[in-house]
C-alpha positions in Angstrom: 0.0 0.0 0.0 1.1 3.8 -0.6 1.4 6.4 1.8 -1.8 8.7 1.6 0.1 10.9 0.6 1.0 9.3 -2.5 -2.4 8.6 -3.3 -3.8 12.3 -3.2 -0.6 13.5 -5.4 -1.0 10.9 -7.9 -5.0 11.8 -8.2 -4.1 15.4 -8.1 -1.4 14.6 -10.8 -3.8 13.0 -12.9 -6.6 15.3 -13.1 -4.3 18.1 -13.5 -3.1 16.8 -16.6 -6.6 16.3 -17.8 -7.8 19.6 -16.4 -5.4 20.5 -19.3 -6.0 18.5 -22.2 -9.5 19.7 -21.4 -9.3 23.3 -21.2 -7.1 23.7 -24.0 -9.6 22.1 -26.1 -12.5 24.0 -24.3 -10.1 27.4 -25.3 -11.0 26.6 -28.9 -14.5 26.9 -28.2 -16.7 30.3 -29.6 -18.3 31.1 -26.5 -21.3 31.6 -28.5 -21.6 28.3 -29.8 -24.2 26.4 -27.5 -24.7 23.8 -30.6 -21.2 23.1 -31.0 -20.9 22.9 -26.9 -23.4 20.7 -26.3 -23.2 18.3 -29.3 -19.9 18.8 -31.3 -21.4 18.0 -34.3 -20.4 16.6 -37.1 -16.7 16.4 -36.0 -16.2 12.9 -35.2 -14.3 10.3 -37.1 -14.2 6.3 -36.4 -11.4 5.9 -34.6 -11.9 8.9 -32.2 -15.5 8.1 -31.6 -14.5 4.3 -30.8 -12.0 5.6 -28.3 -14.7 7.8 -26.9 -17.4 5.5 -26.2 -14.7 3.4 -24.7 -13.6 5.6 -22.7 -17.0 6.9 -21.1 -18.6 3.9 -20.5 -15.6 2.6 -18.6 -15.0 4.0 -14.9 -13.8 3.3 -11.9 -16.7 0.3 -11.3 -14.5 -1.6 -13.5 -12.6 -2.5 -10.2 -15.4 -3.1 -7.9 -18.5 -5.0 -10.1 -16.9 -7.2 -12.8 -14.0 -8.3 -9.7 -17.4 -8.9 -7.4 -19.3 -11.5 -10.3 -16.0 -13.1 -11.0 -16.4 -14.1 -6.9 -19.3 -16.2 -7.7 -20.8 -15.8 -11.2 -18.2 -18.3 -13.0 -17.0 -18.0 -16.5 -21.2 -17.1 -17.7 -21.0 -13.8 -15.3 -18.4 -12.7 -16.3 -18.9 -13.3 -20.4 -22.5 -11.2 -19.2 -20.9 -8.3 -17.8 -18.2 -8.1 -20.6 -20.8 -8.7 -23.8 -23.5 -7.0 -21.9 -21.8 -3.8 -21.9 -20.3 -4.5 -25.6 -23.6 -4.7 -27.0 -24.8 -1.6 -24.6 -22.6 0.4 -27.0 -22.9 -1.6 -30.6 -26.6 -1.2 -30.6 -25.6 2.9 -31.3 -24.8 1.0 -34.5 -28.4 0.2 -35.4 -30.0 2.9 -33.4 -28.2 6.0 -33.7 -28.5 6.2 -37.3 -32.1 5.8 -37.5 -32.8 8.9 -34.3 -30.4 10.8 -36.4 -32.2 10.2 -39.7 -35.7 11.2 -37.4 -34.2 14.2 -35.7 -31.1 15.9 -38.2 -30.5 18.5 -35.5 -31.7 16.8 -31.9 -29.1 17.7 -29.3 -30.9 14.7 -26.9 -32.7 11.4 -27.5 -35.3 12.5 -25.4 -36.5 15.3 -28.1 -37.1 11.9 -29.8 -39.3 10.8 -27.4 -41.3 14.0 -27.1 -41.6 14.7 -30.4 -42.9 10.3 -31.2 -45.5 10.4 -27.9 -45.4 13.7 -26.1 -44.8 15.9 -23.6 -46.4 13.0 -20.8 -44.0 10.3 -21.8 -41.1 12.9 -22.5 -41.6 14.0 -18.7 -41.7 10.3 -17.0 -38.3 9.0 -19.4 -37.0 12.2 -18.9 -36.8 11.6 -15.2 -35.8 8.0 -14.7 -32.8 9.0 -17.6 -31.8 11.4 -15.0 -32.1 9.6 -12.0 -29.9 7.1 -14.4 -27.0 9.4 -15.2 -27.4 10.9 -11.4 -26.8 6.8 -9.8 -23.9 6.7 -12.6 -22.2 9.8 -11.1 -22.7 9.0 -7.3 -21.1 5.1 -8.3 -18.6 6.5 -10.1 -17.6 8.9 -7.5 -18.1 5.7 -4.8 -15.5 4.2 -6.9 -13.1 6.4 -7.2 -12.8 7.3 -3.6 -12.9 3.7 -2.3 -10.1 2.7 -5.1 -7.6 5.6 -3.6 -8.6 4.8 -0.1 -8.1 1.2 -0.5 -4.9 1.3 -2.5 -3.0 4.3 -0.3 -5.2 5.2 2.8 -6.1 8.3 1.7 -9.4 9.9 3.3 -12.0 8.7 0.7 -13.4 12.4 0.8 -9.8 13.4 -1.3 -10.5 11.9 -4.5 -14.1 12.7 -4.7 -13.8 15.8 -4.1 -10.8 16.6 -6.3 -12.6 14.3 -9.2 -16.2 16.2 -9.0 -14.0 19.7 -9.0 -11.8 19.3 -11.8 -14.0 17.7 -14.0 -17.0 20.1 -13.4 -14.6 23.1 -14.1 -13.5 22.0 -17.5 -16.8 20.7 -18.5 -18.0 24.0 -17.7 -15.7 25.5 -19.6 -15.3 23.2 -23.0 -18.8 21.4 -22.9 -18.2 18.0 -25.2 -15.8 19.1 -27.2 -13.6 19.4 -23.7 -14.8 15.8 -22.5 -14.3 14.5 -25.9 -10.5 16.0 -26.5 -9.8 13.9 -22.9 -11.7 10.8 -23.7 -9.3 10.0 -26.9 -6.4 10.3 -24.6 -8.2 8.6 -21.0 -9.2 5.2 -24.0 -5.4 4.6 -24.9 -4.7 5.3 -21.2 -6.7 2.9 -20.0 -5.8 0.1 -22.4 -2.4 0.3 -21.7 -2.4 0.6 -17.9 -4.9 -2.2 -17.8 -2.8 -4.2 -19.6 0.3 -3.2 -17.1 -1.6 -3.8 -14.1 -2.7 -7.9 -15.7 0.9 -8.8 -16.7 1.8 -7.6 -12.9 -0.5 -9.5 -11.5 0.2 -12.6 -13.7 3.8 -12.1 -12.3 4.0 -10.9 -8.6 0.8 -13.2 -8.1 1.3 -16.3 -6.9 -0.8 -19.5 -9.3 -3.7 -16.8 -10.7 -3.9 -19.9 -13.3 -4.9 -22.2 -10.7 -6.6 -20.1 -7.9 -9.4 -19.2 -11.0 -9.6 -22.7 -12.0 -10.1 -23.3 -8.1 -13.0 -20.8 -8.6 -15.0 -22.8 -11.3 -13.2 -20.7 -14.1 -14.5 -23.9 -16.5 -17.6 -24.2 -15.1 -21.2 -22.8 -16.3 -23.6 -22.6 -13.2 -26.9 -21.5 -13.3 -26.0 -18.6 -11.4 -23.7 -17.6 -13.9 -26.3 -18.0 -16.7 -28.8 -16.3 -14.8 -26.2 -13.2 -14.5 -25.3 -13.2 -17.8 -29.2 -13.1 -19.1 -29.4 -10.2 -16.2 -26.3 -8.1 -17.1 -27.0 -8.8 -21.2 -30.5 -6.9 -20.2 -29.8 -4.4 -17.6 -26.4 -2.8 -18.9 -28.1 -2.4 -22.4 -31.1 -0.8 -21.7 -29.5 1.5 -19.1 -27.2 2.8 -21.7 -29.8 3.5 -24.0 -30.4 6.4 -22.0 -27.3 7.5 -21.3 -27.1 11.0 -22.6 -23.8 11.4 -23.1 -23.3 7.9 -25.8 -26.2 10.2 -27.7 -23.9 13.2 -27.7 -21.3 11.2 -30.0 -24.0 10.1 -31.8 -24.5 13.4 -33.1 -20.5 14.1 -33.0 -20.4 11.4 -35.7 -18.9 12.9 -38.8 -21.8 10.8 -40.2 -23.6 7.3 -40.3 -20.4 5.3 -41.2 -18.1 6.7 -38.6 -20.8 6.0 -36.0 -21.4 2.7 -37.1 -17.9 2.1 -36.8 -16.9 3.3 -34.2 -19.8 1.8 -32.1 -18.5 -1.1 -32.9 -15.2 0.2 -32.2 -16.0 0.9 -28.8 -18.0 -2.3 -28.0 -15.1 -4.4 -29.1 -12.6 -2.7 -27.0 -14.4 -2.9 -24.4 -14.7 -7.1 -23.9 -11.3 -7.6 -23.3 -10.9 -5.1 -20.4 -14.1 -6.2 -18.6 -13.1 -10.0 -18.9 -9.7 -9.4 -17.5 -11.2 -7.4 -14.6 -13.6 -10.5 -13.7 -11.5 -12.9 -14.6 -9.0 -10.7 -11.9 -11.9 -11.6 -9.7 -12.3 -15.3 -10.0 -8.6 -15.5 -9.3 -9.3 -13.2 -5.9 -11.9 -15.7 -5.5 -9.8 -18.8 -5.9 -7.1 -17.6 -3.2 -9.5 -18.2 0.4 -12.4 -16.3 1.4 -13.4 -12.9 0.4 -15.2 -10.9 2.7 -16.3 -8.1 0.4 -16.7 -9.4 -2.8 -16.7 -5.9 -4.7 -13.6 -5.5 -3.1 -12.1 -8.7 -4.3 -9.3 -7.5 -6.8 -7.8 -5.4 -4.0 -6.5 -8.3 -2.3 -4.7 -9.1 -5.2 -3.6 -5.3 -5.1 -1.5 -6.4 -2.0 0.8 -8.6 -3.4 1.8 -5.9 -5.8 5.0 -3.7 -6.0 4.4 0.0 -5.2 4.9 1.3 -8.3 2.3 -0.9 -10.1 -0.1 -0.2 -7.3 0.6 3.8 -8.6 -0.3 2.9 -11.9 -3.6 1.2 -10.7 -4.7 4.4 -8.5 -3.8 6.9 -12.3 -6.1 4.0 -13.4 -8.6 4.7 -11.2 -8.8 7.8 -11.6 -8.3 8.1 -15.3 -11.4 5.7 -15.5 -13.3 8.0 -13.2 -12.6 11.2 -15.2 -13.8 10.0 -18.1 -17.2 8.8 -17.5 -17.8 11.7 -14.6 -16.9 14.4 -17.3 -19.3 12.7 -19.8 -22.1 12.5 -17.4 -21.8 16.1 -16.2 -22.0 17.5 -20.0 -24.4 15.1 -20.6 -26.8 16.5 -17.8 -26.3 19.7 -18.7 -27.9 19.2 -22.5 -30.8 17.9 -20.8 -31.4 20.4 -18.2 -30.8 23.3 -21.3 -32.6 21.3 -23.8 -35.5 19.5 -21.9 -36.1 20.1 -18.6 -36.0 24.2 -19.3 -37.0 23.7 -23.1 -34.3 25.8 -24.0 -35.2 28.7 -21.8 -32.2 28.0 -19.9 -28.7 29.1 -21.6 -25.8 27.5 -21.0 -24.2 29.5 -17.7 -27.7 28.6 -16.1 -27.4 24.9 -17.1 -23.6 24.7 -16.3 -24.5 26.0 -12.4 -27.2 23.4 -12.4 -25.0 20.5 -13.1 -22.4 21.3 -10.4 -25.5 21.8 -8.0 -26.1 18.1 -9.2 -22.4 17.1 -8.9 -22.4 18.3 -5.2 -25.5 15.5 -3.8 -24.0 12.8 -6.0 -20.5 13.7 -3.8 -22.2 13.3 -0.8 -24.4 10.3 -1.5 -20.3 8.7 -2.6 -19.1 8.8 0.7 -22.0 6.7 1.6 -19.7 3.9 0.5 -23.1 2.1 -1.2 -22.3 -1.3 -3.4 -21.7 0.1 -6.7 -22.9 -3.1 -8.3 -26.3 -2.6 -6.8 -26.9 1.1 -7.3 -26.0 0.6 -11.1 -28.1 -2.3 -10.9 -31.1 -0.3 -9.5 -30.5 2.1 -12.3 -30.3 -0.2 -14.8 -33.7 -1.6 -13.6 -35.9 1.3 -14.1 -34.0 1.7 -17.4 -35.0 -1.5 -18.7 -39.0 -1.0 -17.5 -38.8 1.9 -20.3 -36.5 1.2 -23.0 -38.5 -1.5 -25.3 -41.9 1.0 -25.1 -40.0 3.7 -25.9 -37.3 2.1 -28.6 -40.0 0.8 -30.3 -41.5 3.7 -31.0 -39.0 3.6 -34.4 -42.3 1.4 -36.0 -44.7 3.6 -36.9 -47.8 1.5 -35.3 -46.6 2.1 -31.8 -49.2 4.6 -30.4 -48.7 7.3 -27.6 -50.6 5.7 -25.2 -49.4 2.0 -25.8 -45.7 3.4 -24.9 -46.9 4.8 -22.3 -48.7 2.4 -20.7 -45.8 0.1 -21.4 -43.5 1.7 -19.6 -45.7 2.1 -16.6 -46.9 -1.7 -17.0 -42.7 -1.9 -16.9 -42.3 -1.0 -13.1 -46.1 -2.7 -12.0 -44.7 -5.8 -13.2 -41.3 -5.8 -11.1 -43.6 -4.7 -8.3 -46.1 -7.9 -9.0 -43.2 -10.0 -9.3 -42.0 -9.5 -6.0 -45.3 -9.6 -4.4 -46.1 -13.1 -6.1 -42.2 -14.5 -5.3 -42.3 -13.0 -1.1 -46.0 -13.2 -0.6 -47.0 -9.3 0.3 -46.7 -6.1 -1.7 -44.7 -3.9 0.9 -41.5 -7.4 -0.9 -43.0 -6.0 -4.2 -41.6 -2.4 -3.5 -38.8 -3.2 -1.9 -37.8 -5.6 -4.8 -37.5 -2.1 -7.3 -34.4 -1.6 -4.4 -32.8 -5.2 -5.5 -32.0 -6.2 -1.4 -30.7 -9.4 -3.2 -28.9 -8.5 -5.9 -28.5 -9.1 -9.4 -31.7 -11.3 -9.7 -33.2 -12.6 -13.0 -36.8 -12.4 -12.1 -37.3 -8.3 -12.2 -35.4 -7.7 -15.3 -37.5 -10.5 -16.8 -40.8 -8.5 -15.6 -39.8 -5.2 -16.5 -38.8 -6.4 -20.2 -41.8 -8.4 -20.7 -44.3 -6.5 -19.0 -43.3 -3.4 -20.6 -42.9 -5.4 -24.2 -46.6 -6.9 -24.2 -48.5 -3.7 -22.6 -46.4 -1.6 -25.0 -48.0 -4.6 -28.0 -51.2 -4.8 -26.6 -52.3 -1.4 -26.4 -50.6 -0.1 -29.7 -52.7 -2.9 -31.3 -56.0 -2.3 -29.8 -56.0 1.5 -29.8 -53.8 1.8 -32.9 -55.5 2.9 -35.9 -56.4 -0.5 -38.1 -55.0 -1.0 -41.8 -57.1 -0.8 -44.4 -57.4 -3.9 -46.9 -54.7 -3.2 -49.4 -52.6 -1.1 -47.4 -49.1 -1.4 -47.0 -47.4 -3.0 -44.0 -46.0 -0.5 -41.4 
């Protein structure tokens, strides 16, 4: 372990050089540009727009959830978390072109949804995709102060604070085009210090092969496949609304770099995730973990000081570059829907660091960040079929929204029919147990066949000879 001292000047160090990279790009910036601030359109190539959906999907929960499946999901977990989040990024593949085809000029994917079904069903996606990105910043600020506690005893407070400041104040300054100048450079970053950190642990750990075959490395459980049906669902329909993937969407230099580079980014990001859980089956295989989300850190102790300083400008390089996404990402939806544009930009900046400052606090809460992105992803998934569906024509208003209330009912139902009373239904919208199969499987099939239903009973009927929708 490092000295605290060590750990707050490496985290310091870090964000100072991003603090750079950001605010030169930011300098480049017309002040009067809000469309080139909020969206950068149009100035995206393949290989730059791979590297930044890498690099914002990625955070510090990289060291903390895929470590804590590898403890007891097997070889199916942790092929779930890894494809799960590859396809959570591809599908901007098939999707993105089609909402940019639908709205040229949209700055958010939720002028999508008000402009398919209205200002009812804009209002109810619009807050759950907030209260999405809102759990994303808290666990990624959990993360980060947890990682530099762990690894150098460091007050946790340090790095959350210095993480939430830093970012906000170039953010503020450069809007995307500042979070997308430090993503390029945060995605090789992070590929090459996760690569350091595995060979170190490959060397200066003792039998990784055989403590993760001691862990069921070749063996498919049902748990496993149950987790990797969960994480395929949850991750992908969380990032569906994730604001800041539908920024570089519109960044695209056009349909065939965003294709691309979707693909790009989903590719790249499978190998990182599966070494990080297979990290955690080798944790696993070693004795008894007593925190399994902090399972990779006992591996950390076995490791030379200087590779346990690459893993803390890991941490916080991961950190930076999903925080900075989320905070310009909030602020195009506070400007563009929750004030409908009656907010400029200086208002909307002040009202993302207001929402930096309770996503701070709720951090040093120390909260599993495997089950507040798993809660998120939740309420994401009883939305995201109604809604993303909405791309066929016979989808009505009222079936999507019905759909994505029937969504949340059923996850409610579920847990009143599996505990017996309704107060278990609530409480299983909190996930007390964890990644479970059965309310994922609700919320996607209850919001699929309301969403069906209704469309088709209060959708308008086809004429004889008319064409199919």
């Amino acid at each position: 372990m490092l000295s605290g001292t060590a750990g707050w000047l490496l985290t310091v160090g870090a964000l100072v050089v991003f603090g750079w990279i950001g605010i030169r790009a930011g300098s480049r910036l017309r002040r009067s540009d809000d469309d080139n601030y909020l969206t950068a359109r149009g100035t995206q190539g393949t290989v730059a727009l791979g590297l930044n959906f890498f690099a914002s999907v990625l955070g510090a929960w990289i060291l903390f959830a895929p470590p804590e499946v590898g403890t007891f999901g097997g070889i199916l977990g942790i092929v779930g978390y890894a494809v799960g989040q590859a396809v959570a990024i591809a599908i901007f593949a098939y999707v993105g072109p089609r909402i940019r085809a639908r709205m040229p000029t949209g700055t958010t994917v939720l002028e999508f949804v008000r402009a398919r079904f209205g200002n009812v069903t804009h209002t109810y996606v619009g807050g759950i995709s907030v209260l999405y990105m809102f759990v994303f910043l808290a666990a990624e600020l959990t993360a980060v102060g947890g990682a530099v506690s762990l690894l150098s005893g460091a007050d946790r407070l340090i790095p959350i604070i210095a993480v939430a400041a830093v970012t906000a104040i170039y953010t503020a300054y450069g809007g995307l085009p500042a979070s997308l100048a430090t993503d390029r450079w945060q995605g090789v970053l992070i590929l090459a210090l996760v690569a350091a950190a595995a060979v170190g642990i490959a060397v200066d750990v003792s039998g990784p092969g055989e403590r993760a075959t001691a862990a069921g490395l070749g063996s498919a459980t049902q748990t496993g496949l149950e987790l990797f049906i969960v994480l395929v669902i949850a991750i992908t329909a969380a990032n569906l609304f994730h604001q800041g993937f539908w920024q570089r969407v519109w960044a695209a230099r056009d349909d065939r770099s965003l294709v691309r580079g979707a693909w790009l980014g989903g590719g790249l990001v499978i190998p990182v995730l599966f070494v990080a859980g297979l990290l955690g089956m080798v944790a696993a295989g070693g004795g008894e973990i007593d925190v399994p989300s902090l399972a990779l850190f006992t591996l950390f102790e076995e490791l030379p000081a200087a590779l346990v300083a690459l893993v803390i400008i890991l941490a916080v390089t991961l950190v930076a570059s999903s925080v900075d996404t989320l905070q310009n990402a909030l602020a195009a939806l506070i400007t563009v829907d929750v004030s409908r544009g009656r907010l400029r930009l200086g208002g909307a900046r002040l009202a993302t660091l207001a929402l930096t400052v309770p996503a701070a606090v709720l951090a040093t809460e120390n909260i599993s960040v495997l089950r507040l992105f798993l809660v998120a992803d939740l309420l994401a998934a009883t939305i995201a079929l109604p809604v993303f569906l909405g791309l066929w024509r016979r989808i009505t208003t009222l079936g999507t929204l019905v759909g994505c209330a029937t969504g949340l009912i059923a996850v409610v139902a579920a847990g009143w029919i599996l505990d017996g009373s309704i107060v278990d239904g609530f409480k299983l919208v909190t996930l007390p147990d964890g990644a479970a199969l059965a309310p994922f499987v609700a919320a996607i099939a209850g919001s699929l066949l309301a969403t069906l239903a209704v469309s088709w009973v209060a959708g308008p009927r086809r004429t004889r000879g008319a064409p199919a929708a």
